[in-house]
mmCIF file of the C-alpha atoms, coordinates in Angstrom:
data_MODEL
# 
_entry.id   MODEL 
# 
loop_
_atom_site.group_PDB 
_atom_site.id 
_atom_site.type_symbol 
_atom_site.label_atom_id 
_atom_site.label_alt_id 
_atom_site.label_comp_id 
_atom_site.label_asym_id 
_atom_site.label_entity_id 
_atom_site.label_seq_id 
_atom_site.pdbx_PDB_ins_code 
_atom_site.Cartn_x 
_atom_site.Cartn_y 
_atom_site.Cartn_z 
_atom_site.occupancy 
_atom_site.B_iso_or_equiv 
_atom_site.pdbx_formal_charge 
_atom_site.auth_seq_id 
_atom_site.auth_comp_id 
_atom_site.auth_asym_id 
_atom_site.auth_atom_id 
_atom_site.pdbx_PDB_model_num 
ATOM 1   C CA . UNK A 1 1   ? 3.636   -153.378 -129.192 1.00 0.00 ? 1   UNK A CA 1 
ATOM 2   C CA . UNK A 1 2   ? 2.691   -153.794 -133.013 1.00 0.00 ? 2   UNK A CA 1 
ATOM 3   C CA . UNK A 1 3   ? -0.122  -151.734 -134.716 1.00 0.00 ? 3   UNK A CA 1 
ATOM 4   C CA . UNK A 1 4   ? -2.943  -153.369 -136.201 1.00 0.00 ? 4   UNK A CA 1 
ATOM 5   C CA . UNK A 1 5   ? -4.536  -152.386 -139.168 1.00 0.00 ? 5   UNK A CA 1 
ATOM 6   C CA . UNK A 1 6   ? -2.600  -149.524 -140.079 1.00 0.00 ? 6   UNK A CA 1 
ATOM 7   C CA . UNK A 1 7   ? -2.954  -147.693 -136.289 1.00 0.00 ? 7   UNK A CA 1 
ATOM 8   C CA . UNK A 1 8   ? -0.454  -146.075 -134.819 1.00 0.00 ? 8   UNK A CA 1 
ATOM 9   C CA . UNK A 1 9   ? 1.877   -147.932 -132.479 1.00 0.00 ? 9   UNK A CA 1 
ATOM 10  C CA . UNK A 1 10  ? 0.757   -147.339 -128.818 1.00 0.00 ? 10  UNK A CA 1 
ATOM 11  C CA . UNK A 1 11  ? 3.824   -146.142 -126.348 1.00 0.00 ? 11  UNK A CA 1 
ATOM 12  C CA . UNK A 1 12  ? 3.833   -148.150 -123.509 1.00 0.00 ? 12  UNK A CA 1 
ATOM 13  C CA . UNK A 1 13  ? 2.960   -146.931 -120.224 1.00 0.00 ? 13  UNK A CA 1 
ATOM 14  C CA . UNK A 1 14  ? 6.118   -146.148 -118.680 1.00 0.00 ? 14  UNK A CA 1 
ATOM 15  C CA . UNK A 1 15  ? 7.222   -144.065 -121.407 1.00 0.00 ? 15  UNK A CA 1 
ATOM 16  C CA . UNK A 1 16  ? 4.051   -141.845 -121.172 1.00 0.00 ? 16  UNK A CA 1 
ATOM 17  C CA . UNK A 1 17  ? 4.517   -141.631 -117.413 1.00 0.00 ? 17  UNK A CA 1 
ATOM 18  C CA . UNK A 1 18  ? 8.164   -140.228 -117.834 1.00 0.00 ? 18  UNK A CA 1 
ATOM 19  C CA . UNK A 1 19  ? 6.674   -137.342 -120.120 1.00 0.00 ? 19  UNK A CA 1 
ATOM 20  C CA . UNK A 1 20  ? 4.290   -136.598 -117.586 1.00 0.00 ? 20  UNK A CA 1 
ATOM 21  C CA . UNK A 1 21  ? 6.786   -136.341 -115.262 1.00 0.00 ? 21  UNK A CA 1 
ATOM 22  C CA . UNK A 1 22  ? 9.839   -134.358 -116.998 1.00 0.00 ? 22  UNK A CA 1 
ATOM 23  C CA . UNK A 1 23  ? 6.509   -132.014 -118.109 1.00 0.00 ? 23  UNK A CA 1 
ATOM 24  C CA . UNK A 1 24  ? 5.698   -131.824 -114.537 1.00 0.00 ? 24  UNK A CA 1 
ATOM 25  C CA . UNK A 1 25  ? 9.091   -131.571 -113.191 1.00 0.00 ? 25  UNK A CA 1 
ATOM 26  C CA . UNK A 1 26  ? 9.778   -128.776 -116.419 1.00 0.00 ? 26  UNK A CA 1 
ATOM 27  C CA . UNK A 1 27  ? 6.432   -126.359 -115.059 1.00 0.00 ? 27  UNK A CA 1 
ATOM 28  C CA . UNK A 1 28  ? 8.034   -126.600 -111.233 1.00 0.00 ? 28  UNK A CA 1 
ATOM 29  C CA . UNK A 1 29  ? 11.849  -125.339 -112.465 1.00 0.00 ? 29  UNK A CA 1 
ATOM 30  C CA . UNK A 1 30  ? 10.164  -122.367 -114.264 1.00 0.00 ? 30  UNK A CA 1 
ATOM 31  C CA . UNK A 1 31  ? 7.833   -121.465 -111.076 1.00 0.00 ? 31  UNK A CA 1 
ATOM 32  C CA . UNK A 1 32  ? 10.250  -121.469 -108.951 1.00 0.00 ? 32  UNK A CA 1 
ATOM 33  C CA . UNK A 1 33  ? 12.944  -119.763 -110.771 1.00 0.00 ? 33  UNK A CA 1 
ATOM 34  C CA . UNK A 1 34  ? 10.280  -116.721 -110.724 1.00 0.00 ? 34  UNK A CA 1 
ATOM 35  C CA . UNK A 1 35  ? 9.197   -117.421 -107.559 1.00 0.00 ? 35  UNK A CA 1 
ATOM 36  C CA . UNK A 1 36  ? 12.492  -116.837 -106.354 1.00 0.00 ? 36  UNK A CA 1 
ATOM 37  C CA . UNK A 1 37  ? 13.208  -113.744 -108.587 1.00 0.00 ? 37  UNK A CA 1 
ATOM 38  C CA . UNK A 1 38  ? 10.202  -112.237 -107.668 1.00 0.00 ? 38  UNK A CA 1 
ATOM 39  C CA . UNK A 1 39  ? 11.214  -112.910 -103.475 1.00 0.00 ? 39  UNK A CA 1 
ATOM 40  C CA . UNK A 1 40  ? 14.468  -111.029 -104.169 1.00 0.00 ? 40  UNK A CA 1 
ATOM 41  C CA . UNK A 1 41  ? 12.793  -108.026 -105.720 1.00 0.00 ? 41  UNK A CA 1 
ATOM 42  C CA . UNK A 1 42  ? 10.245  -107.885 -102.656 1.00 0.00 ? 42  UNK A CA 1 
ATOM 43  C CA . UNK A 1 43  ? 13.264  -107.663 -100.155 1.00 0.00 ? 43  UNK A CA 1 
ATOM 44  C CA . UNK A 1 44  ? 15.171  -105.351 -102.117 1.00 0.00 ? 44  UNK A CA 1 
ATOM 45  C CA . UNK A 1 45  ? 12.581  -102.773 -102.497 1.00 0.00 ? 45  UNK A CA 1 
ATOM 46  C CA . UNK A 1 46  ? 11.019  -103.674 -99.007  1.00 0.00 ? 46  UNK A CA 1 
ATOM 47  C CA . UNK A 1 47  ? 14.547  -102.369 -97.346  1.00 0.00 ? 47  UNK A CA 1 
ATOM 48  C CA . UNK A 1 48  ? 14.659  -99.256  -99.788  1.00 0.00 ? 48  UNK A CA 1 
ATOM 49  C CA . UNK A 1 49  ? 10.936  -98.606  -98.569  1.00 0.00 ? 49  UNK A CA 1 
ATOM 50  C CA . UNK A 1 50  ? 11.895  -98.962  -95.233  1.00 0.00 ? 50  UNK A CA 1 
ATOM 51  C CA . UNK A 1 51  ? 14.861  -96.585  -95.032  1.00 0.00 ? 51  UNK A CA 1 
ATOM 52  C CA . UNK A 1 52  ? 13.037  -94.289  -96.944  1.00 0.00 ? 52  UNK A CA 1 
ATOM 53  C CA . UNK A 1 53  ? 10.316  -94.354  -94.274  1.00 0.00 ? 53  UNK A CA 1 
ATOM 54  C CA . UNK A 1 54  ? 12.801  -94.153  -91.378  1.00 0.00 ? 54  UNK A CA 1 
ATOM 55  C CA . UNK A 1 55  ? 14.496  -90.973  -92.598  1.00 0.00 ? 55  UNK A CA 1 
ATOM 56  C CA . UNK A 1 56  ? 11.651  -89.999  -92.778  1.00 0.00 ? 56  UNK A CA 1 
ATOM 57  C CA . UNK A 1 57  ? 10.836  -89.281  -96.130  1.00 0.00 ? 57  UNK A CA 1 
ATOM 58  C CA . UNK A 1 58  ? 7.037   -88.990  -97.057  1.00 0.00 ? 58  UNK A CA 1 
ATOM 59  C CA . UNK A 1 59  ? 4.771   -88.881  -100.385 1.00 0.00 ? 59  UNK A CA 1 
ATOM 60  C CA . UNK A 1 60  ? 1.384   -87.199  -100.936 1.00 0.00 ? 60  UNK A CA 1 
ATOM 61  C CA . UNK A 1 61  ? -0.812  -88.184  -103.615 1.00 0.00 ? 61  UNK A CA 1 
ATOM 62  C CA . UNK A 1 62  ? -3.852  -88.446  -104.713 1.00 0.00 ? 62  UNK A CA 1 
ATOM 63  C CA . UNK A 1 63  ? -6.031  -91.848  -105.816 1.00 0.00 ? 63  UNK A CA 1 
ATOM 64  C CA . UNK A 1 64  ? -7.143  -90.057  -109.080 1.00 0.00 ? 64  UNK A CA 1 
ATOM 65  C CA . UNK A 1 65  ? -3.222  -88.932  -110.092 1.00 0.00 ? 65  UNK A CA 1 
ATOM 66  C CA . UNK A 1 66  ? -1.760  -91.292  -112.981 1.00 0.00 ? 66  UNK A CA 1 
ATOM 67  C CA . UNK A 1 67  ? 1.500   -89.944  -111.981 1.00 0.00 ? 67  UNK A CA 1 
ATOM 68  C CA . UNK A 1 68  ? 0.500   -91.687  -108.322 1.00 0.00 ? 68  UNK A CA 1 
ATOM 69  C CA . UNK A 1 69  ? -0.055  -94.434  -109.677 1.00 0.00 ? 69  UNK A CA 1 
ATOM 70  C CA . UNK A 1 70  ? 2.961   -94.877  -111.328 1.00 0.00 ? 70  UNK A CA 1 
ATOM 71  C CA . UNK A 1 71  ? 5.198   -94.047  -108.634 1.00 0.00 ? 71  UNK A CA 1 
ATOM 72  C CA . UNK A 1 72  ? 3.103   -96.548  -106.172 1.00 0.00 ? 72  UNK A CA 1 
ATOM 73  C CA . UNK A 1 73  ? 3.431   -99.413  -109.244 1.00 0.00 ? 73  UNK A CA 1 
ATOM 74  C CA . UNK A 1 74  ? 7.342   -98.982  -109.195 1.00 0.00 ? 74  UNK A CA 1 
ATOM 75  C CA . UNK A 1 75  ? 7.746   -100.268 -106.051 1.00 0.00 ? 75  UNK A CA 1 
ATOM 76  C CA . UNK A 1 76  ? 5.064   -102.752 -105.776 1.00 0.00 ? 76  UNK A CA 1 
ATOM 77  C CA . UNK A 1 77  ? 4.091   -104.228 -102.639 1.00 0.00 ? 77  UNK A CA 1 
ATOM 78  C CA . UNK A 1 78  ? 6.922   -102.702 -101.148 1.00 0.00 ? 78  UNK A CA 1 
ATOM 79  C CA . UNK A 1 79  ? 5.103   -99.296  -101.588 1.00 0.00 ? 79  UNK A CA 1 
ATOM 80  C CA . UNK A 1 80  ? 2.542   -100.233 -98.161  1.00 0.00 ? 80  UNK A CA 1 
ATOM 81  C CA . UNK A 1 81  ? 6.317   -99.305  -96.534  1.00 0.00 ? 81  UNK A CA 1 
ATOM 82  C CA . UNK A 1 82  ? 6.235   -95.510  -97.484  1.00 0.00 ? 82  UNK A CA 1 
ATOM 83  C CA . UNK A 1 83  ? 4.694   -92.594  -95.489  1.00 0.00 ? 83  UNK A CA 1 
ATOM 84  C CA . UNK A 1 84  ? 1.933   -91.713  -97.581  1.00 0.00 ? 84  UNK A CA 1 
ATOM 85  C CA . UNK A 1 85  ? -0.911  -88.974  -97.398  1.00 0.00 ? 85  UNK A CA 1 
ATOM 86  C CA . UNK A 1 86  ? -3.534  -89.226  -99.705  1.00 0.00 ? 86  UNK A CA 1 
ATOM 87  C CA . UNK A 1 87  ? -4.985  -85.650  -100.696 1.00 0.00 ? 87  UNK A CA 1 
ATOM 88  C CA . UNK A 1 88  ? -7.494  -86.430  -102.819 1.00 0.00 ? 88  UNK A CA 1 
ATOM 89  C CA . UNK A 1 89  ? -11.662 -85.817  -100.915 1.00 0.00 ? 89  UNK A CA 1 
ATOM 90  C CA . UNK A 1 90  ? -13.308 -89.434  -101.991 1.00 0.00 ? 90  UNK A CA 1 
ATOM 91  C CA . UNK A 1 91  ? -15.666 -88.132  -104.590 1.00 0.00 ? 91  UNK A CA 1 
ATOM 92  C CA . UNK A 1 92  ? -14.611 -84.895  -105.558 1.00 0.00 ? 92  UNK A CA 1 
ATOM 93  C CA . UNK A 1 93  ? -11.017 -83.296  -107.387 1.00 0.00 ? 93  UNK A CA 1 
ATOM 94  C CA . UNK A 1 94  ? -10.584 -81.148  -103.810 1.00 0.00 ? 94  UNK A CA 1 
ATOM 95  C CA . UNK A 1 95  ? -7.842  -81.806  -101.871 1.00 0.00 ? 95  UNK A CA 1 
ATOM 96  C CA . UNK A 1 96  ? -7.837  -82.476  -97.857  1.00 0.00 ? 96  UNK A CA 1 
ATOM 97  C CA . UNK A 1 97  ? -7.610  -79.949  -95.526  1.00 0.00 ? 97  UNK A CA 1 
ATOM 98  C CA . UNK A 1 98  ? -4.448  -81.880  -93.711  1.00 0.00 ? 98  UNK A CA 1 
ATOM 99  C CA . UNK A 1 99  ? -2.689  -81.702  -97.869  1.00 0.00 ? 99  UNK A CA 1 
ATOM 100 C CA . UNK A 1 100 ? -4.249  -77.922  -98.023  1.00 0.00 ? 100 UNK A CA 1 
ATOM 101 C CA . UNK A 1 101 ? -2.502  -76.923  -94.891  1.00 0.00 ? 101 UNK A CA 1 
ATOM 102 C CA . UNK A 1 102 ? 0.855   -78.591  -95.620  1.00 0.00 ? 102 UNK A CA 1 
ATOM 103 C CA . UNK A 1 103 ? 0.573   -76.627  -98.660  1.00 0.00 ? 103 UNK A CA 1 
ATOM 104 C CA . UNK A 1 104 ? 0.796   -79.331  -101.620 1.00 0.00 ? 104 UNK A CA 1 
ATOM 105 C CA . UNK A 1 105 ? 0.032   -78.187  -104.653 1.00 0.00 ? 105 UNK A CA 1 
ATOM 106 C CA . UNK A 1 106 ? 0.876   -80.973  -107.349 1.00 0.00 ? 106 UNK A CA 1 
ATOM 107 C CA . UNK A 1 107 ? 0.948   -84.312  -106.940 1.00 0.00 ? 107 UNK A CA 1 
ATOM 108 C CA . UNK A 1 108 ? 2.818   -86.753  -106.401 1.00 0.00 ? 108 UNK A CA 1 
ATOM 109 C CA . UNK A 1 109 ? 4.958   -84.418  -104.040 1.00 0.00 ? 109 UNK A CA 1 
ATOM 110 C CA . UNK A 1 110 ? 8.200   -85.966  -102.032 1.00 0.00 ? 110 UNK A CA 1 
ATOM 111 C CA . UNK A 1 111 ? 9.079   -84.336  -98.908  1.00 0.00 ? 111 UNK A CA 1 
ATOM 112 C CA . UNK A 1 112 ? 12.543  -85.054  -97.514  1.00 0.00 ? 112 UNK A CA 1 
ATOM 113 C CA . UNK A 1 113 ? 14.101  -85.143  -94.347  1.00 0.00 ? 113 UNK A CA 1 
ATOM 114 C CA . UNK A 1 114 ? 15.818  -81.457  -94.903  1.00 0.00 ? 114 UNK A CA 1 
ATOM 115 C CA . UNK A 1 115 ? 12.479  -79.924  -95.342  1.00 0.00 ? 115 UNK A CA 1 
ATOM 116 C CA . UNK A 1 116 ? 13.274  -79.762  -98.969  1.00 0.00 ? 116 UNK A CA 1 
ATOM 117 C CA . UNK A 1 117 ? 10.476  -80.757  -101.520 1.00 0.00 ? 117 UNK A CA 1 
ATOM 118 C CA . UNK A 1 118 ? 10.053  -82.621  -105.255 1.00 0.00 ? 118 UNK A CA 1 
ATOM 119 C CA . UNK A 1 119 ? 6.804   -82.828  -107.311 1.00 0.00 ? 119 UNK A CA 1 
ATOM 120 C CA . UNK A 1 120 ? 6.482   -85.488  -110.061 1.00 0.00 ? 120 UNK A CA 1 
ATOM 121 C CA . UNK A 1 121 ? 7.271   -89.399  -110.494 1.00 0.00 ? 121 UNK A CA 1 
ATOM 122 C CA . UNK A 1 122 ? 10.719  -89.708  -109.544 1.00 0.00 ? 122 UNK A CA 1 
ATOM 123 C CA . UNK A 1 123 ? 12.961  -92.272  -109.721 1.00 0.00 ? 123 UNK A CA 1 
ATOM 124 C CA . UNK A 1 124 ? 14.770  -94.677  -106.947 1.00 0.00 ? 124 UNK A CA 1 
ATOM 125 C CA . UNK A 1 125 ? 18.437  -93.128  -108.198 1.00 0.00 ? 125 UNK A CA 1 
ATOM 126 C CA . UNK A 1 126 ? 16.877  -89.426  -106.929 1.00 0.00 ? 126 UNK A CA 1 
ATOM 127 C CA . UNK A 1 127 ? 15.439  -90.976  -104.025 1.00 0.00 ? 127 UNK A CA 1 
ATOM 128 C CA . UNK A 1 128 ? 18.129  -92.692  -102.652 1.00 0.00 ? 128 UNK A CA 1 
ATOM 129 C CA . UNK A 1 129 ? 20.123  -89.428  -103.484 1.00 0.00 ? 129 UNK A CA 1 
ATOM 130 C CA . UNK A 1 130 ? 17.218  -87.122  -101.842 1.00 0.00 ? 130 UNK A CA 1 
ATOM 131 C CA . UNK A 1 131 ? 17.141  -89.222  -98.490  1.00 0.00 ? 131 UNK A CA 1 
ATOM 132 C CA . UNK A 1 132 ? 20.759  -91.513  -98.382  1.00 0.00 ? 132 UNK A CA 1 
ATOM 133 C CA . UNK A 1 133 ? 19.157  -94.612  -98.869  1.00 0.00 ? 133 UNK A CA 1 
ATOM 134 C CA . UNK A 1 134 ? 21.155  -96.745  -100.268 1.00 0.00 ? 134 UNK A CA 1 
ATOM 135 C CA . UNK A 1 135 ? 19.725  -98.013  -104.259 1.00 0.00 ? 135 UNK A CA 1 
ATOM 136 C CA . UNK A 1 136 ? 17.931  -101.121 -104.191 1.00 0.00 ? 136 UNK A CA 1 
# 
């Protein structure tokens, strides 16, 4: 096509409808590259969750800890896998009588198969180390 009076040439309509595609086709690679790195991740920490939970190893926390929160955002959605006890009374800064008589004092606070306890964020290397789950 020619331009008229000094316009810009108009592409034709197949070449506008191969952008759109290879711009289309572009935005699908990149979703599902993450899409699939994000499905790995979920399974790995899913079976670290798991083992952790069938040794068993269980956390108690409170919703108003930061360090809590933390530990819960390291594993992600994975984290619904882990023996949990919250301590904290909706409402208040007490702790639950159930927390109270199992005699936490700090959160978060790990307690491992061997009776043996750890207070603070800790990391998946002490974990697995802690319990003998294997690292994710």
């Amino acid at each position: 096509m020619s331009a008229k009076n000094g316009e810009a040439p108009v592409p034709p309509k197949s070449a506008l409808l191969r952008k759109l595609l290879t711009a289309v086709l572009v935005v699908a690679a990149f979703f599902g590259a993450y899409s699939l790195g994000k499905l790995k991740r979920k399974s790995r920490l899913d079976n670290f969750a798991k083992c952790l939970a069938a040794k068993p190893v269980k956390m108690y926390g409170a919703y108003w800890c930061p360090h809590c929160a933390e530990q819960k955002e390291l594993f992600g959605s994975s984290f619904k896998f882990i023996p949990y006890t919250e301590c904290g009374v909706p409402g208040s800064r007490e702790e639950s009588p159930a927390c109270k008589l199992a005699g936490i004092k700090n959160f978060p606070t790990w307690e491992f198969p061997s009776g043996e306890r750890k207070e603070g964020k800790l990391s998946f290397q002490v974990l697995s180390e802690k319990s003998t789950c294997p690292l994710p």
